[in-house]
VOPAGU-2260 file (C-alpha; in pm, 1 decimal, decimal comma):
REM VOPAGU-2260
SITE   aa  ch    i         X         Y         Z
SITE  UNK   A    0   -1404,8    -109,9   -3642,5
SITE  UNK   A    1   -1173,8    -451,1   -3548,6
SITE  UNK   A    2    -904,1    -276,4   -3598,1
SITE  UNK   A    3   -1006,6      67,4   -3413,2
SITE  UNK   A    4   -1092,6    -132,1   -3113,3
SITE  UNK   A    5    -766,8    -279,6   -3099,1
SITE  UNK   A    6    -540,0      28,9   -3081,5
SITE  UNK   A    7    -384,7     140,7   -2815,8
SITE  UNK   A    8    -538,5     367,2   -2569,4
SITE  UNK   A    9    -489,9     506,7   -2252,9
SITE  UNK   A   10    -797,8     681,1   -2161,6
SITE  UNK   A   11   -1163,0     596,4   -2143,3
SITE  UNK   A   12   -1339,4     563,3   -2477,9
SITE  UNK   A   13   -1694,4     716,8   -2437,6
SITE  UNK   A   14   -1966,0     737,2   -2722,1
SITE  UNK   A   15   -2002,9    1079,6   -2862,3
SITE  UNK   A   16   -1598,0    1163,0   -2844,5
SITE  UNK   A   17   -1368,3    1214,2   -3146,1
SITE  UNK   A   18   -1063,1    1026,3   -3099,3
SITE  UNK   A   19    -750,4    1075,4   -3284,8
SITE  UNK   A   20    -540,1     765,5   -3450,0
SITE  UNK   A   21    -161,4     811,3   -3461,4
SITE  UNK   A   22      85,9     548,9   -3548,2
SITE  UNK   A   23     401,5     543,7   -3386,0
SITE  UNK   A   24     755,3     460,9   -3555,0
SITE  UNK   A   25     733,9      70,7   -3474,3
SITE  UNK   A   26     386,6      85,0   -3621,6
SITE  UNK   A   27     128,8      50,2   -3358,1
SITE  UNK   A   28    -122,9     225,1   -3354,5
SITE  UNK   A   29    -249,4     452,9   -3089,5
SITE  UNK   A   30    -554,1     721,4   -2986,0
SITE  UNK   A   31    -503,8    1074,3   -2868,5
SITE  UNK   A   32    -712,0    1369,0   -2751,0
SITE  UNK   A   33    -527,3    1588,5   -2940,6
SITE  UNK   A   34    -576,7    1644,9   -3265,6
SITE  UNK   A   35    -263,6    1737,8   -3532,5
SITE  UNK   A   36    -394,9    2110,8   -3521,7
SITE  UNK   A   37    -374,6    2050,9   -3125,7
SITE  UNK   A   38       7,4    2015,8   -3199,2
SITE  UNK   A   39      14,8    2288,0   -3427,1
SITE  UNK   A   40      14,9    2076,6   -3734,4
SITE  UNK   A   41     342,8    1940,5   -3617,8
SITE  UNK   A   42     215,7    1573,2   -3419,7
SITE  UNK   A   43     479,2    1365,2   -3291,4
SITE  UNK   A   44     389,3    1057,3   -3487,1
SITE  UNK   A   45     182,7    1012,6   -3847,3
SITE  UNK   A   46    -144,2    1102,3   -3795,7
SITE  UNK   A   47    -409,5     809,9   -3940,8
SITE  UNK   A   48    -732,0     949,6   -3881,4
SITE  UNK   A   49   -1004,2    1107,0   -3641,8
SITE  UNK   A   50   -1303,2     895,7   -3545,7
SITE  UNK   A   51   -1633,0     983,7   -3334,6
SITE  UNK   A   52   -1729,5     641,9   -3106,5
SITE  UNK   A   53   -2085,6     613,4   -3179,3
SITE  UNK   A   54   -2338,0     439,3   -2902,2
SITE  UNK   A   55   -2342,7      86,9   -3072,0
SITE  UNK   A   56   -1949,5     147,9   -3056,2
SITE  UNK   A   57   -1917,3     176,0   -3406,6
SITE  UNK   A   58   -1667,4     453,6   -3549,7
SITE  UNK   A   59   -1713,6     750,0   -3795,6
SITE  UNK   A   60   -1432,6     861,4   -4007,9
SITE  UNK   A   61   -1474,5    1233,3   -3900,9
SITE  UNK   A   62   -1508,7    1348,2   -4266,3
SITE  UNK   A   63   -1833,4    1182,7   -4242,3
SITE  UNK   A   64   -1988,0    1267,8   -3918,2
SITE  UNK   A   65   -2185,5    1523,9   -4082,8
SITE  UNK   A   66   -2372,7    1311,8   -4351,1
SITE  UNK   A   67   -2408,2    1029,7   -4095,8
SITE  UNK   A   68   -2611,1    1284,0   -3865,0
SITE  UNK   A   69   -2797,8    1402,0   -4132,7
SITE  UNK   A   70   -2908,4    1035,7   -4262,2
SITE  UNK   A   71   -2978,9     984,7   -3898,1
SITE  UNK   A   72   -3186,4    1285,3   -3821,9
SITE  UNK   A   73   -3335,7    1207,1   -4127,7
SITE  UNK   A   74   -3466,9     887,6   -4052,6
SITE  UNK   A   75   -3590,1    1009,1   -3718,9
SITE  UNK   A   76   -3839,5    1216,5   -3865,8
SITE  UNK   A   77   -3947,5     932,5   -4123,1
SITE  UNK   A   78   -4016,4     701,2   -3824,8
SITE  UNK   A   79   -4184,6     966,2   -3573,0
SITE  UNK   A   80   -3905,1     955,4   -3332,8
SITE  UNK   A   81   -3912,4    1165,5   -3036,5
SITE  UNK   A   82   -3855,3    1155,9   -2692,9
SITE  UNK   A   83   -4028,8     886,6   -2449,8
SITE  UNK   A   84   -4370,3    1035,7   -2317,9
SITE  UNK   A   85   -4389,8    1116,9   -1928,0
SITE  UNK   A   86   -4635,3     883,1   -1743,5
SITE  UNK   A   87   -4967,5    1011,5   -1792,1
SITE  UNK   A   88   -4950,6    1176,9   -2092,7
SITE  UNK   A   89   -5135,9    1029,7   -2397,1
């Protein structure tokens, strides 16, 4: 995550996005909007990964976003989780 944190980027990094990593020729790494499909497989620079920013600002490889949601869901409905009750309501 270190290391995620610490590439380049030009644009706001909000929870919930996939960003892509891309390494230029001198070797620093930088993240994109665009995806390598985006450039029609055909990215200007080596493409190193894509990675969802999660709330605690944390990353997910995206080849695991969808076990990670389904761990998470999971332990939503072990612990009873659903949304805050509106005043009044018991």
């Amino acid at each position: 995550d270190a290391e995620l944190h610490r590439a380049r980027c030009t644009l706001q990094k909000r929870p919930g996005h996939i960003y892509h990593l891309y390494r230029d020729p001198e070797g620093a790494l930088y993240f994109s909007l665009l995806s390598p499909e985006d450039w029609n497989g055909n990215p200007p620079h080596a493409h190193q990964g894509s990675y969802r920013l999660e709330m605690d600002m944390s990353w997910t490889p995206a080849e695991t976003i969808a076990p990670r949601d389904a761990q998470v869901r999971a332990a939503q409905r072990l612990l009873g989780s659903r949304e805050p009750h509106e005043e009044g309501d018991s």
